[in-house]
C-alpha positions as CSV (number, residue, x, y, z in Angstrom):
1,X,-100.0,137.2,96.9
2,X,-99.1,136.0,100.5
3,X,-101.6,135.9,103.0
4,X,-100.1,139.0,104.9
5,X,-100.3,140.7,101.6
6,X,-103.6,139.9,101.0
7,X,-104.3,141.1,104.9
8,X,-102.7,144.1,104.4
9,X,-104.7,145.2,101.1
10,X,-107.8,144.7,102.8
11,X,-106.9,146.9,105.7
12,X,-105.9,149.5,103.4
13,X,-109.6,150.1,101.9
14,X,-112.5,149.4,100.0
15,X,-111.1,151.8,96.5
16,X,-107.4,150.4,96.9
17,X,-108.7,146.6,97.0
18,X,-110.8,147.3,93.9
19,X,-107.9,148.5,91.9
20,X,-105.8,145.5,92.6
21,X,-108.9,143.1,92.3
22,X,-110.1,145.1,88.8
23,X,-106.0,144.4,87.9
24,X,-105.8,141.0,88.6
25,X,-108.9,140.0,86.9
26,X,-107.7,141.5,83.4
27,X,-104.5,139.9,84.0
28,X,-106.5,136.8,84.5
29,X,-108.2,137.0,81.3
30,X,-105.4,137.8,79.4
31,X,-104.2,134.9,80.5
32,X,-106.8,132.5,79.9
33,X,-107.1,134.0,76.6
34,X,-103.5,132.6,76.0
35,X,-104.3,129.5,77.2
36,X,-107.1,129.2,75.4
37,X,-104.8,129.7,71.5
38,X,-102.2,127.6,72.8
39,X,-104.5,125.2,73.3
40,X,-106.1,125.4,69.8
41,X,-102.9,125.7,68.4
42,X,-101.9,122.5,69.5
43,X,-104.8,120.8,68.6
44,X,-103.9,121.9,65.6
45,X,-100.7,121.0,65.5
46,X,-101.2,117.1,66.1
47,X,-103.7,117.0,63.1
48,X,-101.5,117.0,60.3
49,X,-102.0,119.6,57.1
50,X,-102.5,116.6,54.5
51,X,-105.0,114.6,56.7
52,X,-107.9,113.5,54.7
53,X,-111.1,115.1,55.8
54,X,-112.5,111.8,56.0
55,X,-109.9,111.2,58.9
56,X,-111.2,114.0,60.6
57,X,-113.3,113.9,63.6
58,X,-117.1,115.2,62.5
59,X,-117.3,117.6,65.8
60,X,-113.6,119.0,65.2
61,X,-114.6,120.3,61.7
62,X,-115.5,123.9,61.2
63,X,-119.1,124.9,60.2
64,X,-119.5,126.1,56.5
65,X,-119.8,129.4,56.2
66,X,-122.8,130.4,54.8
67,X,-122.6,132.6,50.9
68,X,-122.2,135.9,51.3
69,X,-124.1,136.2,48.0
70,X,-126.7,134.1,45.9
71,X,-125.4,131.5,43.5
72,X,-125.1,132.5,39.7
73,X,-128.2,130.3,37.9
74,X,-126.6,128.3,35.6
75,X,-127.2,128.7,32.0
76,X,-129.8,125.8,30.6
77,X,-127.7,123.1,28.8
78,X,-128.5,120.2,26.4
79,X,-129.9,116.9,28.4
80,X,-128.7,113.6,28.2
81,X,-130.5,110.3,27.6
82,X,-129.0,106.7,27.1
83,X,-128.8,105.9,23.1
84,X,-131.1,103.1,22.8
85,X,-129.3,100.0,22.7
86,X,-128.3,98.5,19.0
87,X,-129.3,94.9,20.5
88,X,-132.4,93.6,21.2
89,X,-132.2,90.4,23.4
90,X,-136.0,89.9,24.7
91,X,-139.3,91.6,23.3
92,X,-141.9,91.8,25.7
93,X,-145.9,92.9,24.6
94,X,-148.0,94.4,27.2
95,X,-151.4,94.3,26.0
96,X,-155.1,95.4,27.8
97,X,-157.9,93.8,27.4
98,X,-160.2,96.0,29.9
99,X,-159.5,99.8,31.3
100,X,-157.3,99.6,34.4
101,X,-159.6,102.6,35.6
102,X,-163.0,101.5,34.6
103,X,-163.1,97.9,34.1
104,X,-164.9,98.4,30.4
105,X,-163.8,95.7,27.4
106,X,-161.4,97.6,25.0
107,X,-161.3,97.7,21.1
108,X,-158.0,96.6,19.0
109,X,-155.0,98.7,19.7
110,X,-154.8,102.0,18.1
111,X,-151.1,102.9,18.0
112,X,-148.1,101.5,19.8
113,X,-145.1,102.9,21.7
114,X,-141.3,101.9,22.4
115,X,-139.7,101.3,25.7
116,X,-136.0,99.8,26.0
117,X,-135.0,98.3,29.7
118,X,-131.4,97.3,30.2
119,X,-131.4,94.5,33.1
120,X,-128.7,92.3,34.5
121,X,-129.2,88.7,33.8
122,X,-130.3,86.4,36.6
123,X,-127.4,84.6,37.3
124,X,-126.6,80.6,38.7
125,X,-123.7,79.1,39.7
126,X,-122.7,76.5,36.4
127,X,-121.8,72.9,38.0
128,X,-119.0,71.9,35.3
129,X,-118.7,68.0,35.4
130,X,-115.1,67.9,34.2
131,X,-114.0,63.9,32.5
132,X,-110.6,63.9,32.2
133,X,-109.5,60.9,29.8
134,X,-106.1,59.3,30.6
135,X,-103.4,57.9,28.4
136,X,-100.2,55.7,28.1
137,X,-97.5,57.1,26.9
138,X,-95.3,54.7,25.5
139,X,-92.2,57.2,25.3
140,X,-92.6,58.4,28.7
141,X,-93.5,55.3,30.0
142,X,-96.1,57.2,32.1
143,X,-100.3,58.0,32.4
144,X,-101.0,61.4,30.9
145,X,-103.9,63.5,30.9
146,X,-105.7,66.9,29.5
147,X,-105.1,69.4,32.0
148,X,-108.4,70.9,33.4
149,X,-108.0,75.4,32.6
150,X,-111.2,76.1,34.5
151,X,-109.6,75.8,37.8
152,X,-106.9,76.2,39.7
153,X,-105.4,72.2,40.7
154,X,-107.6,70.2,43.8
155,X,-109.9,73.5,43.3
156,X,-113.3,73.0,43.6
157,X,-113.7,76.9,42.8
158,X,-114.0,78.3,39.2
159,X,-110.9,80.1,38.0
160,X,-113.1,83.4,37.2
161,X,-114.5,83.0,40.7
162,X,-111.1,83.0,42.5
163,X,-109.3,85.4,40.4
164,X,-112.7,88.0,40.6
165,X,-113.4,88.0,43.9
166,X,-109.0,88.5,44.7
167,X,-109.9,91.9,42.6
168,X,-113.0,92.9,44.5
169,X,-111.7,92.6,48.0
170,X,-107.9,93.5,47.1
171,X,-108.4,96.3,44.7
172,X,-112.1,97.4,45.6
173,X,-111.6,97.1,49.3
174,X,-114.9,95.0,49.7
175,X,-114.5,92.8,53.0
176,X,-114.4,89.1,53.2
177,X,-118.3,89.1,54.5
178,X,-119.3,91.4,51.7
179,X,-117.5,89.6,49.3
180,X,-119.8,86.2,50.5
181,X,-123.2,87.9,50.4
182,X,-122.3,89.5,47.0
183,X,-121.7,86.3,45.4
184,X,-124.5,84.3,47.5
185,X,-127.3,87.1,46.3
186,X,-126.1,88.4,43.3
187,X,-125.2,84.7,41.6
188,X,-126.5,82.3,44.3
189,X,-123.1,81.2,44.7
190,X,-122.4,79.7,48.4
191,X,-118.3,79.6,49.4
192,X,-116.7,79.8,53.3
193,X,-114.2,82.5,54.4
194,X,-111.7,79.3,54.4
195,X,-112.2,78.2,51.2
196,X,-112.3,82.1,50.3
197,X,-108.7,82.2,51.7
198,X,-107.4,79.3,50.6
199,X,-107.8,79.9,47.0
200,X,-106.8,83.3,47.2
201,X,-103.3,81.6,48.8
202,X,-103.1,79.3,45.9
203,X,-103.7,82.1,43.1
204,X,-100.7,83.7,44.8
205,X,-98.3,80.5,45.1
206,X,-99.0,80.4,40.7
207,X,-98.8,84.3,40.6
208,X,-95.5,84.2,42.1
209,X,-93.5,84.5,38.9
210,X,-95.1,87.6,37.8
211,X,-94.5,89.0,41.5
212,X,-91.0,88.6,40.8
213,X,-91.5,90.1,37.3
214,X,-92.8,93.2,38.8
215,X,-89.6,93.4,41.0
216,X,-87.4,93.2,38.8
217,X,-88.9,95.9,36.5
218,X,-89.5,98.2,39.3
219,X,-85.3,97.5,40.0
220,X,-84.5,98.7,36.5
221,X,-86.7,101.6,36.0
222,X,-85.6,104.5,34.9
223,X,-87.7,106.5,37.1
224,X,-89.2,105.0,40.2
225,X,-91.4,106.8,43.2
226,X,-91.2,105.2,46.8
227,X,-93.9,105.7,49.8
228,X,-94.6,103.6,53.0
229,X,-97.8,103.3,55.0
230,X,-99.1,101.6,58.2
231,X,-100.0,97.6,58.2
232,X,-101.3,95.2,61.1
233,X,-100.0,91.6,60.6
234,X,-101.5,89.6,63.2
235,X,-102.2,92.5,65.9
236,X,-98.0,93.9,65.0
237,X,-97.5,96.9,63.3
238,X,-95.8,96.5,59.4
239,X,-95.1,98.5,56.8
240,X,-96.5,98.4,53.2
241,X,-94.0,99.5,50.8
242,X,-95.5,100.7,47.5
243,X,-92.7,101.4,44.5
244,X,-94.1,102.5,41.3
245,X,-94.5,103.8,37.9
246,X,-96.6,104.8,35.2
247,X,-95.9,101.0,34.0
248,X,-96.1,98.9,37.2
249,X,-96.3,99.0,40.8
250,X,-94.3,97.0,43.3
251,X,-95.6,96.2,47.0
252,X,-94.0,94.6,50.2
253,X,-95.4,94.1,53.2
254,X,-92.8,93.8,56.0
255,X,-92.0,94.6,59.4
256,X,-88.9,96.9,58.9
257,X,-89.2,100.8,57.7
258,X,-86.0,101.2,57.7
259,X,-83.5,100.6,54.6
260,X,-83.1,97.0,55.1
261,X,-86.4,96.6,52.5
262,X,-85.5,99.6,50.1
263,X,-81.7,97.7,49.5
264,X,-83.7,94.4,49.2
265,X,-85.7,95.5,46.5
266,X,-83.9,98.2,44.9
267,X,-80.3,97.2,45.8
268,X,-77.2,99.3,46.4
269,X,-77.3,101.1,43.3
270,X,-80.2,102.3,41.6
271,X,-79.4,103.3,37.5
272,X,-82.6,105.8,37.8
273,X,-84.4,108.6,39.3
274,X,-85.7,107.9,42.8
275,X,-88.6,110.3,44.0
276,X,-89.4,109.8,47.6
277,X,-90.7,111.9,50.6
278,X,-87.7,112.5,53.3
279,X,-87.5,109.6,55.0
280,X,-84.4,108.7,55.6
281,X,-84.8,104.9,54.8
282,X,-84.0,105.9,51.2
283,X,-80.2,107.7,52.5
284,X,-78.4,104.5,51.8
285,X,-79.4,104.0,48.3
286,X,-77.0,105.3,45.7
287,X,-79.1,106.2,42.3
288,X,-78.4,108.1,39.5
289,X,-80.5,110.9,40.7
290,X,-83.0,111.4,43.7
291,X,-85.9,113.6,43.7
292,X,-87.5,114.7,46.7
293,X,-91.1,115.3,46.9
294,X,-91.5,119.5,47.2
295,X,-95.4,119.1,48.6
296,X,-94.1,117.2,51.5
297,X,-91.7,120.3,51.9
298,X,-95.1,122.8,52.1
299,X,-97.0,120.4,54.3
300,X,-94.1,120.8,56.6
301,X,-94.1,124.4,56.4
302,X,-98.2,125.0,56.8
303,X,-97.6,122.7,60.2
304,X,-95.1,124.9,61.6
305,X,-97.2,127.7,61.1
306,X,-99.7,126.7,63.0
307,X,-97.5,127.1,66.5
308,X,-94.5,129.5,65.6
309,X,-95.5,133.1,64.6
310,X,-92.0,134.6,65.5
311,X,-90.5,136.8,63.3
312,X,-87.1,134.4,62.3
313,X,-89.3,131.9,61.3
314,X,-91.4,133.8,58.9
315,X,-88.4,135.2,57.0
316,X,-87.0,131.7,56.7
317,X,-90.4,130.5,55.5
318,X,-91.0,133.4,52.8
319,X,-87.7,132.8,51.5
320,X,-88.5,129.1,51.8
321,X,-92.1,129.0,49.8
322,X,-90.5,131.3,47.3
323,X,-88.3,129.0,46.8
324,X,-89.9,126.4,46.2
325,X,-92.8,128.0,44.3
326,X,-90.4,129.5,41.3
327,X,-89.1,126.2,40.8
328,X,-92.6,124.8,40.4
329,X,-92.9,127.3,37.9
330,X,-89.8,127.1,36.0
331,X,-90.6,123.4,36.0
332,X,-93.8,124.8,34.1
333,X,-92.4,127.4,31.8
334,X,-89.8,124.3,30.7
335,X,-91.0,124.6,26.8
336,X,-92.0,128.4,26.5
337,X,-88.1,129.1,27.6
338,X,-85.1,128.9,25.1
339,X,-82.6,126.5,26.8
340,X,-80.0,129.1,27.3
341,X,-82.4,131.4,29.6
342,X,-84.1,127.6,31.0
343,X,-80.3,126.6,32.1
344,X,-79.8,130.1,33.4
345,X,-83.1,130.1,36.0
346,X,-81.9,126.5,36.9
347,X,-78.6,127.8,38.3
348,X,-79.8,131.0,39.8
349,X,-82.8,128.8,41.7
350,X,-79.8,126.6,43.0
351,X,-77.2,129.3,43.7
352,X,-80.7,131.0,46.1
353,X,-80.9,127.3,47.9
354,X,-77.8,127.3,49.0
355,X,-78.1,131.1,50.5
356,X,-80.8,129.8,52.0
357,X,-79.5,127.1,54.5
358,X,-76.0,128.7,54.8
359,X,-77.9,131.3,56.8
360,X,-77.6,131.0,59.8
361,X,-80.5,131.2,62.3
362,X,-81.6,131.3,65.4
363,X,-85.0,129.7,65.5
364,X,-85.6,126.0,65.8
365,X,-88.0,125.1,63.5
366,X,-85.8,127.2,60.8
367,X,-82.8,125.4,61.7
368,X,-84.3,122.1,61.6
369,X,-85.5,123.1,57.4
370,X,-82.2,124.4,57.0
371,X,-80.5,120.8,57.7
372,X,-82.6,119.3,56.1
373,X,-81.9,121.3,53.2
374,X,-78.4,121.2,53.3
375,X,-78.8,117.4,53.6
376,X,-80.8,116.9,50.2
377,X,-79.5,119.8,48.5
378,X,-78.6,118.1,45.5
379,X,-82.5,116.2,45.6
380,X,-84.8,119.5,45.6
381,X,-84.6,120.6,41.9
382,X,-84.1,117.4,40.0
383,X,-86.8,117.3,38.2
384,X,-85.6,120.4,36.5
385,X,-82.8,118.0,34.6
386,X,-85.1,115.3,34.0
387,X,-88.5,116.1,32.2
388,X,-90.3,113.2,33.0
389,X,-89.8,113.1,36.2
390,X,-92.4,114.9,38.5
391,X,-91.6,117.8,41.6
392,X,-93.9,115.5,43.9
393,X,-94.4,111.8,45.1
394,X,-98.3,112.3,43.9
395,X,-98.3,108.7,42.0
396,X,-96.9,106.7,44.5
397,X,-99.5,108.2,47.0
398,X,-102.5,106.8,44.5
399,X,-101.2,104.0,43.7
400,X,-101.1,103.0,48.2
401,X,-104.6,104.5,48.1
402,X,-106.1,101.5,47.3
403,X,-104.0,99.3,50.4
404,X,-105.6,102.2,52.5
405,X,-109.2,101.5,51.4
406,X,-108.7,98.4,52.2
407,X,-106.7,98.7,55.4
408,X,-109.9,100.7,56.9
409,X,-112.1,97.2,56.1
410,X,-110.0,94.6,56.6
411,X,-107.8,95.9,59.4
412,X,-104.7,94.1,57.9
413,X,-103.7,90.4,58.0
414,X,-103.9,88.2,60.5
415,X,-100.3,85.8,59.0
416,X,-97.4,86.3,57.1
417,X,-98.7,84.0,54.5
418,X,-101.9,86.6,53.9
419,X,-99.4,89.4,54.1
420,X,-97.8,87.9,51.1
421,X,-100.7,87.4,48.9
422,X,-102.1,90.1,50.0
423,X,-98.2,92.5,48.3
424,X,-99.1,90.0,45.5
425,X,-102.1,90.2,44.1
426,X,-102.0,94.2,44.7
427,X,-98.9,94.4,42.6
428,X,-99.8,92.1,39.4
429,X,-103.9,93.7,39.5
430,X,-102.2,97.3,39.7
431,X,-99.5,96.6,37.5
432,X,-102.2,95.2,34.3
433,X,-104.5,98.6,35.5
434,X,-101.3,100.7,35.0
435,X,-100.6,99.1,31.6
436,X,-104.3,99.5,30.6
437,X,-105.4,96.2,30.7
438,X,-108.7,94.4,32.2
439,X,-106.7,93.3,35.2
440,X,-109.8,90.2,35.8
441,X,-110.0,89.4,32.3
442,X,-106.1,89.6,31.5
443,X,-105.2,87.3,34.9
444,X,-107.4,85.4,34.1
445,X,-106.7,84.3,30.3
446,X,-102.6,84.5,31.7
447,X,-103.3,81.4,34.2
448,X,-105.3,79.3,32.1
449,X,-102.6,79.9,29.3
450,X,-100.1,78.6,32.3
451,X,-102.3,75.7,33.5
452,X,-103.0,74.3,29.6
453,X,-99.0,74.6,28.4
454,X,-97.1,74.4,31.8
455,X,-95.1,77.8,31.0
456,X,-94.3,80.7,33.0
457,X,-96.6,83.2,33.0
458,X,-94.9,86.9,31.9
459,X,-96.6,89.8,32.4
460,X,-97.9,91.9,28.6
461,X,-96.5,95.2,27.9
462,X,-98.1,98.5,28.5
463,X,-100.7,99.5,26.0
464,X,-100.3,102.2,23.6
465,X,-103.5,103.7,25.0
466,X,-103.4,104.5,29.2
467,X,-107.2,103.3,29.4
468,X,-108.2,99.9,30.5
469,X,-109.5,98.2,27.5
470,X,-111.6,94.7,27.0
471,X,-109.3,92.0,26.7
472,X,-111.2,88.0,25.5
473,X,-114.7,88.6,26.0
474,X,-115.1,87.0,29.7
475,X,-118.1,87.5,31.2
476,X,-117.6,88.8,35.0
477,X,-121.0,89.3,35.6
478,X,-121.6,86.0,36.1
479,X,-118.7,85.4,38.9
């Protein structure tokens, strides 16, 4: 409204100036009503569908609502009690010889009663003098000695030390500082961050063998799963590339997320089933077969919907979650169906996929899910051919979880060289958890068989059972 508008509305009246005032303030807060869900729409919209709730701001999180109705009692159950333990190391006697409430002399005990107490043994750090005899061999014409298994070479550090405390910070997440008052309370052991580091760098430089192992099994797997996260090296932001199994797991650390690392470590041609998100790092990679993860796919829809409500895009999306929701269910129903009727939902779901991104259509967010479609058409239902191999990227996910625990307490590297060890150590302790080995114990008896006979340490094959089990009884309690 002009001024001479505005002058001209006043001179008209008091009742025609409070029609157009009355008009313009419900246009007003219509308006700011639309404002205001724009606004929370694209708040919403930044915060992605599979953030953790732990990454969520406290004050951005939604009140619980409070139950509409009372909770069902539950029904009384059986209780639970530790077994009393089948060895007895220490008997204590606790005897009186006056009442602790009236100070009288007592008589000879009447009856007796059993307690059992589990404890954790006081622990001290064991000073190992180490005399190492030295002989002349006459064939060699050289001095030879014994070699020393309890530590690593010009180690002053126990073996069980180093390789423990590698599992508690890279595996566990503890931090450096917590790792150093853990062993200074718990065992009275007193160590630097330096030397901390330093044998964690020479573990690595022996582990490297079995590094390489893991590499070239994750090559030549028959199916493999692929997923990236965030990494500071020194202040720059890397990538930690996680490839895994349910027999290994492989991790780089480098400074590239493009292909460049997935032809390094996988090559040109991959002889099994890759299962990846969409990134399209993984395009240049020629495999047998390539599964794309269908959760990722969802995610991607529940964003969208939090900012387009038109009408083309919620066609495309019903169509779109059907979709994807039958063949999660025909991936289900695999044994209950005959083969014949199995083979014939297979081609009808794929004949449905590709009516779906011929379509045209008009809205952008549609069109952008239809490439991307057409693209990977071939990588949606592959896990319908291949029974082992899973509609989702859900194990390579777990298997980074543990860099990402680790990444919130450490806050990455601070060199290349700690970047290294750090893709190391991750991949040989994961790989022994995957197989169902002790990963401490298992290291641990694996580089004192290497330092006693010289040879190249090779990593044991998986276990029958998936559950870690006790390898040579090696006390870890007492660091």
């Amino acid at each position: 409204m002009t001024e001479a508008e505005a002058t001209g509305l006043y001179l008209s009246g008091l009742k025609p100036t409070m029609i157009v005032l009355l008009e313009q303030d419900k246009l007003i807060s219509r308006q700011q009503a639309k404002i205001n869900d724009l606004e929370r729409q694209f708040a919403l919209a930044k915060r992605h569908p599979s953030t953790p709730s732990g990454m969520q701001a406290a004050f951005t999180k939604a009140n619980r609502a409070s139950a509409s109705k009372r909770k069902k009692k539950k029904g009384k159950r059986r209780g639970i009690h530790r077994p009393p333990p089948s060895k007895i190391d220490e008997t204590k006697e606790h005897v009186l010889d006056r009442c602790p409430d009236c100070c009288n002399p007592l008589p000879p005990a009447s009856e007796t009663r059993q307690r059992f107490t589990e404890e954790l043994p006081v622990v001290k750090p064991r000073v190992i003098k180490h005399v190492i005899y030295r002989y002349w061999c006459r064939v060699c014409r050289k001095i030879v000695e014994s070699p020393v298994t309890d530590a690593l070479p010009k180690s002053a550090i126990g073996l069980r030390t180093v390789v423990y405390s590698a599992w508690l910070h890279y595996i566990l997440g503890v931090s450096f500082d917590k790792i150093i008052q853990l062993l200074n309370l718990s065992a009275h052991f007193k160590i630097s961050t330096g030397g901390l580091f330093g044998a964690w760098h020479n573990l690595a430089r022996i582990l490297q063998p079995l590094y390489d192992q893991v590499g070239r099994g994750a090559k030549w797997s028959a199916v493999l799963h692929a997923d990236e996260t965030s990494w500071r090296v020194n202040g720059c932001t890397h990538w930690l590339w996680c490839f895994t199994n349910k027999h290994l797991a492989y991790y780089v650390i480098d400074r590239c997320r493009g292909s460049p690392v997935a032809l390094r470590v996988l090559g040109k041609y991959f002889a099994g089933v890759l299962v990846t998100d969409f990134l399209a790092a993984y395009g240049l990679i020629r495999a047998l077969a390539k599964q794309k993860c269908l959760v990722h796919l969802l995610r991607e829809i529940i964003r969208v919907n939090l900012f387009d409500s038109s009408p083309q895009w919620k066609d495309f999306r019903n169509q779109l979650k059907r979709l994807v929701l039958d063949g999660l269910r025909l991936g289900r129903q695999r044994v209950e169906l005959n083969p014949a009727c199995f083979e014939r939902r297979k081609a009808l779901l794929r004949q449905r996929l590709v009516e779906l991104y011929v379509k045209p259509c008009s809205n952008e967010n549609a069109g952008r899910l239809r490439k991307r479609l057409e693209r990977h058409r071939n990588e949606i239902f592959t896990f319908l051919d291949f029974p082992e191999v899973t509609a989702d990227n859900n194990h390579a996910e777990r298997q980074i979880r543990p860099a990402v625990v680790s990444r919130k307490t450490s806050y990455g590297n601070r060199s290349k060289q700690g970047a290294d060890t750090q893709a190391m150590l991750l991949s040989i302790f994961r790989t022994l958890e995957l197989r169902g080995y002790n990963p401490v114990n298992t290291l641990l008896f694996l580089a004192q068989e290497h330092l006693r006979t010289g040879k190249p340490m090779t990593l044991p094959p998986t276990l029958a059972c998936t559950p870690t089990v006790e390898q040579p009884r090696i006390e870890t309690a007492a660091v």
